[in-house]
N, C-alpha and C positions, 0 to 999 in steps of 0.2 A: 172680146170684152168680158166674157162670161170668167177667162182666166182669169183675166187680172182681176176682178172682182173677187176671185176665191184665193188668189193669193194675197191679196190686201188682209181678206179678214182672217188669213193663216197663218200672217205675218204677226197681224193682233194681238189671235189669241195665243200665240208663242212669243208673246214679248209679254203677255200678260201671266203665261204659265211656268214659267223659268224665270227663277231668280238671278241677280248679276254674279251675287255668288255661284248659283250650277252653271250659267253660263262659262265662270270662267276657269271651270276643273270640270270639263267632259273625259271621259273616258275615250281615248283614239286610237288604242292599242286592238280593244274589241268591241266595236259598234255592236249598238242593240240589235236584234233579230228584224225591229220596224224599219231602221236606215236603211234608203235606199241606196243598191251598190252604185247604179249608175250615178243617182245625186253626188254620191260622197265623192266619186271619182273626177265628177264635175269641179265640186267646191275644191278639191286638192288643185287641181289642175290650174283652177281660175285663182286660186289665191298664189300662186307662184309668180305673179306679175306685179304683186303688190310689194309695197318695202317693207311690212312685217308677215310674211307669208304664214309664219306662227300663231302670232295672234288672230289671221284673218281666218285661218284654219278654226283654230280654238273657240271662235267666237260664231263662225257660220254651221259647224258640222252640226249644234243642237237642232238646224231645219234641216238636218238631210233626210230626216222620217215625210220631207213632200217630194213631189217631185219639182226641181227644179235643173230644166237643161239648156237655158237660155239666157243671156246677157243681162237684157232687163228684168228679168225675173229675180236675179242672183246681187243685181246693182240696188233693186226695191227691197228686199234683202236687208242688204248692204247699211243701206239709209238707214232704214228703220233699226238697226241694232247700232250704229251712231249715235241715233235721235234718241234712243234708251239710256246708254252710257253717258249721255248729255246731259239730260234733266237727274240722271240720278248720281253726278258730280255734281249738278248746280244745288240740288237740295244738299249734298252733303256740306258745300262750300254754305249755303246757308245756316246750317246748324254750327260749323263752324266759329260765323260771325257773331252768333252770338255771343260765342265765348273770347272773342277777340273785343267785343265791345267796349272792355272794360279799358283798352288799351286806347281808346282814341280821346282820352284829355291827360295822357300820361305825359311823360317827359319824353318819350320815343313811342308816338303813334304808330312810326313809318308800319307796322307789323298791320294794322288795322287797316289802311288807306292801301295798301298793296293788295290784300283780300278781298277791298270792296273792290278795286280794278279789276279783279279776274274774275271776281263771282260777276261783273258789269260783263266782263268776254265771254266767260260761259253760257250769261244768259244773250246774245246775241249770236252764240252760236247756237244754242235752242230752236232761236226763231227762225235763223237762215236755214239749217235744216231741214226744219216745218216747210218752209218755203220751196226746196228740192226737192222733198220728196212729190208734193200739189204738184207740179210743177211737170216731176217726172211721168206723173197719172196722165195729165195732159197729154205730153209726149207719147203714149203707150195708148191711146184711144186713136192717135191718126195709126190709118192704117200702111204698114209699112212698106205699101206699092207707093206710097205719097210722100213722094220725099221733092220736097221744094224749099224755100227758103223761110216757109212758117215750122218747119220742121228743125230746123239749125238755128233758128232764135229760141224755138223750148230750150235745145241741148247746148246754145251757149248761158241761158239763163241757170239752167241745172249746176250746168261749171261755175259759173258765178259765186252762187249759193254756196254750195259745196267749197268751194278754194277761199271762201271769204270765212266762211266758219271757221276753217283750218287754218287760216290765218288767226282769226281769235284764241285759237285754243293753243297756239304756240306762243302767243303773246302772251300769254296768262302764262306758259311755261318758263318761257323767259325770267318772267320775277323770282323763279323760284330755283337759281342755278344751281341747286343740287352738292356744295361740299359746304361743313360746316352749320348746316341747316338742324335742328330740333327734331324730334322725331314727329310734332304736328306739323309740320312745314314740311317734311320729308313727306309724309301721308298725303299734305296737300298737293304737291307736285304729284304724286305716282296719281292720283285719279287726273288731274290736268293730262297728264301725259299720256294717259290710256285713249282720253278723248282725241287727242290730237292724232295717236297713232292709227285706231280705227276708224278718223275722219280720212286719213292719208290711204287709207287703204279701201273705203269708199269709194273717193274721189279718181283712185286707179283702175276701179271697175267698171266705174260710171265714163272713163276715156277710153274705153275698149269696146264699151255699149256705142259712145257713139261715133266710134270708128267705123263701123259698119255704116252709117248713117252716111257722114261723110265720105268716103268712098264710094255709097253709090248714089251720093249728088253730083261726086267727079265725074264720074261716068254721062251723067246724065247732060253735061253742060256740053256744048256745039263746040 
């Protein structure tokens, strides 16, 4: 209990002390003196499972100064730098709309009514997030001798969460098919797209967390 309470608030304050910007230009060539060998060797390892093992890299190595050498630990992680990348697409699509405003009594709105669709996915994937990670706390408090079937409704609720969001944030991608596009359209898609890629690569941590789970429920059953 005592961990995960210290990695919640470690999670925090490093989502609160890192910009999206230094998140997303670490230096990987030579880790600071404070990364730890063994975490970073972790996060390498674990992000090879993912579909952008790059970006999953690039985006987890700024917590390798904790120590992090376990599934849930690395999945709560995980979340929480989705759920960052999330609201700070959704505000950006907000400031956005502003300047699209002007476009919704024109003679071709569609520009306006597209934006409010996605900034409407974005902000549902916000919320499902939020929801994952609650959700995952819960999960991470039974203790993992206790594995019965209240244990596999947290980690089917988790996956829910998690594959429902990443469905929003590719649907939001969708609108924006990427040739011929403006260079604010083109900007809108690349932060849509990032959400969608680091929710993908979430959602592939978080089936490896609860493979273990499953596994030894198989076990468990007569």
């Amino acid at each position: 209990m005592a961990q995960l309470i210290n990695l919640t608030l470690l999670t925090m304050l490093l989502l609160s002390l890192f910009s999206i910007e230094a998140l997303a230009k670490p230096s990987l060539k030579r880790p600071h003196p404070r990364y730890d060998p063994q975490t970073v060797a972790y996060i390498k390892a674990s992000c090879k499972s993912t579909l952008y093992p790059d970006l999953c890299l690039r985006y987890l190595y700024k917590f390798s100064n904790s120590s992090i050498q376990s599934p849930e630990q690395l999945t709560h992680v995980a979340l929480s730098v989705s759920l960052s990348q999330t609201l700070h697409t959704r505000d950006y699509l907000q400031q956005v709309a502003k300047q699209f405003e002007a476009l919704k009594n024109s003679n071709n709105p569609r520009d306006y009514f597209v934006l409010q669709d996605c900034l409407n996915q974005i902000g549902d994937s916000v919320d499902e997030l939020g929801h994952s990670i609650r959700e995952l706390e819960r999960l991470n408090k039974i203790p993992s001798t206790s594995i019965n079937d209240d244990v596999l409704w947290h980690i089917s609720n988790v996956e829910t969460w998690v594959s429902t969001a990443l469905t929003d944030a590719s649907t939001c991608v969708h609108y924006f098919p990427g040739h011929r596009m403006s260079k604010m359209k083109a900007a809108i898609r690349g932060q849509v797209l990032n959400v969608q890629q680091v929710t993908s690569n979430a959602l592939a941590l978080f089936h490896r967390y609860a493979t273990m789970y499953r596994a030894a429920a198989a076990t468990k059953k007569p």
